[in-house]
BALUMKE-342888 format. One record per atom (N, C-alpha, C, O, CB): atom name; residue number from 0; x, y, z. Coordinates in Angstrom, 3 decimals, padded with zeros to 6 digits. Each point is the difference from the previous one (the first is absolute). Glycine has a CB too. Layout:
N
R atom   n       px       py       pz
R   CA NUM        X        Y        Z
...
REM end
This chain:
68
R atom   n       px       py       pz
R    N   0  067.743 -119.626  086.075
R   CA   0 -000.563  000.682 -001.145
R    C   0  000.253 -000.859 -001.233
R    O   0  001.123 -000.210 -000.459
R   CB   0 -000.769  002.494  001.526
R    N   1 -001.579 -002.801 -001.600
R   CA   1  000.194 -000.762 -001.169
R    C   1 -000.448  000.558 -001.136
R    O   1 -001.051  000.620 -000.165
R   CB   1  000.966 -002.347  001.387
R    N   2  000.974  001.466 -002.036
R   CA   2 -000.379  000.916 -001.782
R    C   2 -000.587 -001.082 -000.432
R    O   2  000.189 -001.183  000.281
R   CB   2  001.853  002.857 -001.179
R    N   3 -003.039 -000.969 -000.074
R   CA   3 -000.680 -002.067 -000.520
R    C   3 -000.010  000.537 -001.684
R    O   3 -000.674 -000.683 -000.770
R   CB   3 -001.887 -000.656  003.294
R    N   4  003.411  002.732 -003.169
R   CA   4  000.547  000.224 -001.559
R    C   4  000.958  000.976 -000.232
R    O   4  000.655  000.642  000.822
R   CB   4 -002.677 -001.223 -001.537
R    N   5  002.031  000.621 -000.484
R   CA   5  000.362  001.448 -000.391
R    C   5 -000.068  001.330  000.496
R    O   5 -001.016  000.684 -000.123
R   CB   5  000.604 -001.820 -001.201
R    N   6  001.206  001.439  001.749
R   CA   6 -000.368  001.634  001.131
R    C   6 -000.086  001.184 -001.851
R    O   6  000.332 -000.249 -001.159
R   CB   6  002.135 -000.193  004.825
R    N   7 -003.069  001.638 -002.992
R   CA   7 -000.645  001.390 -001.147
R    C   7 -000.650 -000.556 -000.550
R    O   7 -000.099  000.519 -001.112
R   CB   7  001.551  000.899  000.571
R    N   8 -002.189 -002.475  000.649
R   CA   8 -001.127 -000.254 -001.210
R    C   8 -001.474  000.706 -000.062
R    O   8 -000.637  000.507 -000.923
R   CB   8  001.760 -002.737  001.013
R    N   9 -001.368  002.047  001.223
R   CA   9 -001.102  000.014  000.896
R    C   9  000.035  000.865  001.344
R    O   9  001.033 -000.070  000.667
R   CB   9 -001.273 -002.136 -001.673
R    N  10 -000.644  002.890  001.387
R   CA  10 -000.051  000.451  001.324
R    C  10 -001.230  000.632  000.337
R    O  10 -000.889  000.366 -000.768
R   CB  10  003.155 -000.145  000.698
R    N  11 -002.207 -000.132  001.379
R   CA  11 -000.676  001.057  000.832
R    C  11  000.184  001.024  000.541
R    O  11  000.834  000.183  000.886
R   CB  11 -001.338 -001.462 -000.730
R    N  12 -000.242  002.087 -000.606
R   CA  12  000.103  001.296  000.721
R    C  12 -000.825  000.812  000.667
R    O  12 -001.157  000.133 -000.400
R   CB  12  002.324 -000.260 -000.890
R    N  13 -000.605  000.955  002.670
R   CA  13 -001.032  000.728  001.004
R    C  13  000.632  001.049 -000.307
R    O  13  001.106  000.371 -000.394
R   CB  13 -001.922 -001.758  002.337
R    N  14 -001.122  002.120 -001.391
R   CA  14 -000.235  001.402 -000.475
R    C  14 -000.780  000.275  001.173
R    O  14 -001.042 -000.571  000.322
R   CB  14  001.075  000.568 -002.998
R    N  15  000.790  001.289  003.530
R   CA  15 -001.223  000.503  001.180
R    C  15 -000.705  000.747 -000.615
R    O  15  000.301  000.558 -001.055
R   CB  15  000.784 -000.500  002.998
R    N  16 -002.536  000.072 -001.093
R   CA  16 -001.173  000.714 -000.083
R    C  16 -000.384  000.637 -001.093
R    O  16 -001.004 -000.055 -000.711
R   CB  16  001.353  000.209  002.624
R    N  17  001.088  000.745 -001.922
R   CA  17  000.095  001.215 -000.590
R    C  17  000.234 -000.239 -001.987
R    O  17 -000.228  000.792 -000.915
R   CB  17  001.411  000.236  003.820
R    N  18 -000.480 -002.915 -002.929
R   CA  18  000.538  000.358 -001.380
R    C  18  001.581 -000.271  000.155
R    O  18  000.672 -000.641 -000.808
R   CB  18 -002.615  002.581  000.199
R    N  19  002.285 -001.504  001.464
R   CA  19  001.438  000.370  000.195
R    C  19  001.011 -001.610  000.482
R    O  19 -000.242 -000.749  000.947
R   CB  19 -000.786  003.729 -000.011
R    N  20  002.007 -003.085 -001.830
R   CA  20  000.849 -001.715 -000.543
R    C  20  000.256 -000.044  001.555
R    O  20  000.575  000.974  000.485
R   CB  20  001.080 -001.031 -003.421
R    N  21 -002.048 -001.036  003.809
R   CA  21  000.988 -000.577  001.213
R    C  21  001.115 -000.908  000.011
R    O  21  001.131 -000.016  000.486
R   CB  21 -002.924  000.306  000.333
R    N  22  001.226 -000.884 -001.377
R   CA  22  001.139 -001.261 -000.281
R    C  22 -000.446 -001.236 -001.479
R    O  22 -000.936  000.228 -000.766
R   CB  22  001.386 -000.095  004.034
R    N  23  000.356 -001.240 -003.360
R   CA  23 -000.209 -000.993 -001.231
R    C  23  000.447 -001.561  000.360
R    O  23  000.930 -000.386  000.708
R   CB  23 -000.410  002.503 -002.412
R    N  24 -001.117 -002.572  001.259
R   CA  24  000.757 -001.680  000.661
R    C  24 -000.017 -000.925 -001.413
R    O  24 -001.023 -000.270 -000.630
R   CB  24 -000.260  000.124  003.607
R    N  25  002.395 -000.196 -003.262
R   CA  25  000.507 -000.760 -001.158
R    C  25 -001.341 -001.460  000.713
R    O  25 -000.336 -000.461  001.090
R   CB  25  003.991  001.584 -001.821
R    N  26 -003.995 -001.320 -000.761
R   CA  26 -001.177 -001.461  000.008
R    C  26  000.642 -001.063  000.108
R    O  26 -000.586 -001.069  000.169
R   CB  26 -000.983  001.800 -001.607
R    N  27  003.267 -000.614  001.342
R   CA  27  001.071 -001.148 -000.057
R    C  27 -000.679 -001.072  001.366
R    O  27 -000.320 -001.177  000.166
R   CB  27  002.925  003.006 -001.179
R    N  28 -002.569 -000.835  001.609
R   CA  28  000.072 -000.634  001.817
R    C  28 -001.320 -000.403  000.632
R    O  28 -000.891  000.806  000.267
R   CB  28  002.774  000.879  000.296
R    N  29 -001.929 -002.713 -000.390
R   CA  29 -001.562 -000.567  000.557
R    C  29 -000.804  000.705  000.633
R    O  29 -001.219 -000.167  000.014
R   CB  29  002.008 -001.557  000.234
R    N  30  000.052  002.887  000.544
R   CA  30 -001.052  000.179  001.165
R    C  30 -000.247  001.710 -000.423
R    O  30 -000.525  000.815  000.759
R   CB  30  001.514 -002.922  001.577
R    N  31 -000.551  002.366 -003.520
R   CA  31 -000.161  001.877 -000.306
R    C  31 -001.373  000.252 -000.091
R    O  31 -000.066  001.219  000.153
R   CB  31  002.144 -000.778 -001.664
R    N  32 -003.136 -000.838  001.364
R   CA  32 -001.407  000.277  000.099
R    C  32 -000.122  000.076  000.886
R    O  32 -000.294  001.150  000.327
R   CB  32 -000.457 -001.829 -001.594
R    N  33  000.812 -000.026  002.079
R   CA  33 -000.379  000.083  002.213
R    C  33  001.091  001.224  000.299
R    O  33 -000.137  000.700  001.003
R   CB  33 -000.195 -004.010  000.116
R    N  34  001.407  003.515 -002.045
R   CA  34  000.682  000.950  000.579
R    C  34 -000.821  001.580 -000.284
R    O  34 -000.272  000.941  000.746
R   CB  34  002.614 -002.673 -001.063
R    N  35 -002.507  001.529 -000.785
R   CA  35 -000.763  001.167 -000.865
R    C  35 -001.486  000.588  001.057
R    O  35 -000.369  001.162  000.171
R   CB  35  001.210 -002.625 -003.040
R    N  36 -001.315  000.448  003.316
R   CA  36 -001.498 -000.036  000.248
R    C  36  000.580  001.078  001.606
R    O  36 -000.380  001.149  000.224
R   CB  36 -001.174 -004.315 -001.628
R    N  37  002.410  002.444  002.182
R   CA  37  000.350 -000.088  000.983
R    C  37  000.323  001.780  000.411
R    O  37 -000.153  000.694  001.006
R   CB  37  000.895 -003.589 -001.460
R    N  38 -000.236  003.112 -000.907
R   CA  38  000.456  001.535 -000.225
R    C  38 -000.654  000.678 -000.134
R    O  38  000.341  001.052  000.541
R   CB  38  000.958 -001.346 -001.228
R    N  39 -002.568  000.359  000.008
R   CA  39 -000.941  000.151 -000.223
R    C  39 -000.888  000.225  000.965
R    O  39 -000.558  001.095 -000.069
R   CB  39  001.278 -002.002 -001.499
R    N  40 -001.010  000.238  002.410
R   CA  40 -001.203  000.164  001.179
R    C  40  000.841  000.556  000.888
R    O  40 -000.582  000.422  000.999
R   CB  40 -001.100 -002.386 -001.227
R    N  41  003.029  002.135  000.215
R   CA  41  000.861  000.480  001.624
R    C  41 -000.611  001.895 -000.703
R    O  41 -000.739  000.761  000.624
R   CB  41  004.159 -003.183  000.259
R    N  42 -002.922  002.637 -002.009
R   CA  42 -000.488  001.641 -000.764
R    C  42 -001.215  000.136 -000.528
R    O  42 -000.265  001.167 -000.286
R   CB  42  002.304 -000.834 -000.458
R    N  43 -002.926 -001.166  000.497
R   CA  43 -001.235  000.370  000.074
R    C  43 -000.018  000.238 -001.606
R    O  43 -000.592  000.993 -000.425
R   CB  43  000.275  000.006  003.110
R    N  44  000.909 -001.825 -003.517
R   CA  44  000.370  000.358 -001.281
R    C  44 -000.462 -001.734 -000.978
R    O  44 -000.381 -001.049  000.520
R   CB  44  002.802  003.369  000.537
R    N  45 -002.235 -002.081 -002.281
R   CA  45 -000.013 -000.845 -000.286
R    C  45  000.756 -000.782 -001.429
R    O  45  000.442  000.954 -000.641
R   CB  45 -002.189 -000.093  002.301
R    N  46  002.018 -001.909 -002.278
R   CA  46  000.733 -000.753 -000.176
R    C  46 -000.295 -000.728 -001.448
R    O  46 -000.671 -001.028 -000.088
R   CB  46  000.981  001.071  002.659
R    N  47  000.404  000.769 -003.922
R   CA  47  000.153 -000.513 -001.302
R    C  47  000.646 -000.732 -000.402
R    O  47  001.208  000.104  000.213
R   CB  47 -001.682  001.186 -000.461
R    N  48  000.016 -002.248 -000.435
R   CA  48  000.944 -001.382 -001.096
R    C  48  000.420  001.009 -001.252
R    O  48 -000.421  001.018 -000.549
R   CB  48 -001.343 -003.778  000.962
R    N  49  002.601  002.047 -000.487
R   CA  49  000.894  000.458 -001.285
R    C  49  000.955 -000.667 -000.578
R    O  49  000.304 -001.012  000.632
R   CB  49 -000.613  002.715  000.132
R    N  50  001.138 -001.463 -002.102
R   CA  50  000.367 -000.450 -000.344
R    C  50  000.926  000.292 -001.160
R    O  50 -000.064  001.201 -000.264
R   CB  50 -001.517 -001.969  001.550
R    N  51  002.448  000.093 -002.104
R   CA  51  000.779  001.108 -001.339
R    C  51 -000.775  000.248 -000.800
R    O  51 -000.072  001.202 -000.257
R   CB  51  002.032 -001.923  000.116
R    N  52 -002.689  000.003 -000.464
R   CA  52 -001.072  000.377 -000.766
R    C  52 -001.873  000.423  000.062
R    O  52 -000.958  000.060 -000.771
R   CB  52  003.031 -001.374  000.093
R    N  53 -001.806  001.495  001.904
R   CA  53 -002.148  000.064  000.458
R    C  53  000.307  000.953  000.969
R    O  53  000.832  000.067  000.905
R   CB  53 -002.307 -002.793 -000.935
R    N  54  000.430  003.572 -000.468
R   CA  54 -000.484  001.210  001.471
R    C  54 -000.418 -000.255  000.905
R    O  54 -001.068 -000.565  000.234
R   CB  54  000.580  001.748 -001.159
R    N  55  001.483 -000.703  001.787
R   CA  55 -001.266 -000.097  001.268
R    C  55 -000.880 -000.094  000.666
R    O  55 -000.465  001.007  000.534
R   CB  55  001.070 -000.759 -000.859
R    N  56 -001.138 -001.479  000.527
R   CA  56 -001.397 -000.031  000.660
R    C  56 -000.123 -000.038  001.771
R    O  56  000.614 -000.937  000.511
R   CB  56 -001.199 -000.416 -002.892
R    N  57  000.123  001.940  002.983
R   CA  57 -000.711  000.055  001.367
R    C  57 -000.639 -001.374  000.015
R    O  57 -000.715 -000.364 -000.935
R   CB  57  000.200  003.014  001.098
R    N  58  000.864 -003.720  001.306
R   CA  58  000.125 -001.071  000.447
R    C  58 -000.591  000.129  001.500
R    O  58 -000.976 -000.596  000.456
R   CB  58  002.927  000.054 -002.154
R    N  59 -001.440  001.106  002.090
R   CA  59 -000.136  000.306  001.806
R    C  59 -000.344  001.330  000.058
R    O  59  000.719  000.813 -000.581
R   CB  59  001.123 -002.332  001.562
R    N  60 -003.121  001.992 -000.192
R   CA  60 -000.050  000.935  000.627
R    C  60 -000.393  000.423  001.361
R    O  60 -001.069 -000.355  000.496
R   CB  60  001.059  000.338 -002.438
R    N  61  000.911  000.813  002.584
R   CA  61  000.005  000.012  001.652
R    C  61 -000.797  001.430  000.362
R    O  61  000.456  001.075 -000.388
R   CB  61  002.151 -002.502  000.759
R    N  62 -003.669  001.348  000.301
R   CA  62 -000.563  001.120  000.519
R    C  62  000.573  000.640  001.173
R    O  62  000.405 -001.033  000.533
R   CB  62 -002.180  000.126 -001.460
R    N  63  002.019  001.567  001.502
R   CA  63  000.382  000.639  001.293
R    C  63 -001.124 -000.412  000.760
R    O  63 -000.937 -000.141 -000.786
R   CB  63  002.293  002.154  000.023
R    N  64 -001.668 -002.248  001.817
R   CA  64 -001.620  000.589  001.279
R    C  64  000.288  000.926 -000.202
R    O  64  001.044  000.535 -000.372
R   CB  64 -001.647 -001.651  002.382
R    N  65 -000.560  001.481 -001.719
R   CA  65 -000.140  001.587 -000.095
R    C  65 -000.589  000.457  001.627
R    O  65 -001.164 -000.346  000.206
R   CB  65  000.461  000.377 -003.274
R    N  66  001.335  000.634  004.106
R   CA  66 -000.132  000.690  001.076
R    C  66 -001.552  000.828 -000.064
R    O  66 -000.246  000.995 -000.683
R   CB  66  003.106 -000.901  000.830
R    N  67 -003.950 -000.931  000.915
R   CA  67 -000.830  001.023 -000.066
R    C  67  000.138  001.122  001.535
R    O  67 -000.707  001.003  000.097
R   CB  67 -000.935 -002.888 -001.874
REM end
């Protein structure tokens, strides 16, 4: 696991379906986007940048299939 800055500056964050916080991955670490994404498509949810000063924007979004 490699940090490539400053950890709390920056991050990502997942949100299932619903809205509802799953988890966050500090931007410190090279690989927290693939982690984010990863989280993301396992819940069918999807995956905001952020930061100390900027709102949240939606980056990744994971659809469920949908069962016919």
């Amino acid at each position: 696991m490699k940090k490539k800055g400053q950890g709390g500056v920056s991050w990502y964050s997942v949100y299932n379906h619903k809205g509802d916080h799953q988890a966050s991955y500090d931007k410190c670490f090279e690989d927290a986007y693939s982690w984010a994404v990863d989280c993301a498509k396992h819940i069918g949810g999807y995956v905001c940048e952020a930061g100390k000063d900027q709102e949240e924007k939606v980056i990744f979004e994971s659809i469920p299939n949908k069962k016919k």
